[in-house]
N, C-alpha and C positions, 0 to 999 in steps of 0.2 A: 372541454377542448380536446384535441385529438392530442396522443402523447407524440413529447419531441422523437426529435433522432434519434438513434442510442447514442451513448454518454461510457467514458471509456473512466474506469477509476483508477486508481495508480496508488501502492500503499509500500510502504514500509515498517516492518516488523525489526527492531532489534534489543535485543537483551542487555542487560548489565551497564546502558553507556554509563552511568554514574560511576561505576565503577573502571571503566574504560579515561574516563578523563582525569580521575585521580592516578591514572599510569599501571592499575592492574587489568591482568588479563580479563578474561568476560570465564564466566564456568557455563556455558554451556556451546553448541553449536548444533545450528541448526541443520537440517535434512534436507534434501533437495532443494537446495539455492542453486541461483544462476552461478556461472565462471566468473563473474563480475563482483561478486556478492562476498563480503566478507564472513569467516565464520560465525560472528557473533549477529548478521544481519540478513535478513530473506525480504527479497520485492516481489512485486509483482502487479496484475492487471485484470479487474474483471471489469466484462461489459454487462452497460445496465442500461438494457432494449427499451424497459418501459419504466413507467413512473410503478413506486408500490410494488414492483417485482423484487423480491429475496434475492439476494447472489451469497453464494459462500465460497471463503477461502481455505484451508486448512494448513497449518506450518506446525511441525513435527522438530521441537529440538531433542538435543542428547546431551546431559550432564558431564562433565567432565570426571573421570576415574578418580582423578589426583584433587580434589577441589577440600580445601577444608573450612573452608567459612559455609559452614552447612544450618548455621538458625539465622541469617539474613534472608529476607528473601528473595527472590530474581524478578527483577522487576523488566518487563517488556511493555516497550513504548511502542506504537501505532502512528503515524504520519501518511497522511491521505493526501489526495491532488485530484481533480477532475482532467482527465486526460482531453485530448483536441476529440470533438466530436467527427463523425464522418459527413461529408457536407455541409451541415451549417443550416441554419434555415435563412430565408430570403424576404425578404416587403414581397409586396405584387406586384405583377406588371408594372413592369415600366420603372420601378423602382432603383437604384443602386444602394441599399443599404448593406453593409458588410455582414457578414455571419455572423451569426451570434452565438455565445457560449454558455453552458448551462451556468449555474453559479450553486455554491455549496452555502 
């Protein structure tokens, strides 16, 4: 079958929340996050043209100076979403069926 639309991903990288919901700081911060984007978290968006094509992202945090809990480890969570595709596909002719959305 010919591949769909592209397919837009949506992810979320953040460090330490365990340690964020117990009321301490996070020990590291990440590198080029949005303005939106908290130190301890990086988003972002790749598009996936085709079925079976690779996409990479890359996030680059930095340790904090002052950090002493140094034999835990930092643990980074991943949180994905399938963004709105572009168009949608359609029935045939004649049809009114709503777009449809990839599914994960």
């Amino acid at each position: 079958p010919p591949d769909p639309l592209p397919a837009e991903l949506r992810f979320v990288l953040e460090a330490d929340a365990e340690r964020r919901r117990r009321g301490q700081i996070p020990r590291v911060t990440f590198l080029g996050r949005g303005p939106s984007d908290p130190e301890h978290q990086i988003s972002g968006a790749l598009e996936l043209p085709r079925q079976r094509e690779r996409r990479c992202a890359t996030a680059t945090f930095r340790l904090h100076d002052d950090i002493r809990d140094k034999l835990r480890p930092i643990v980074v969570t991943l949180a994905f979403a399938i963004g709105d595709t572009r168009g949608g596909h359609r029935g045939g002719r004649g049809t009114a069926l709503p777009p449809l959305s990839p599914a994960l």
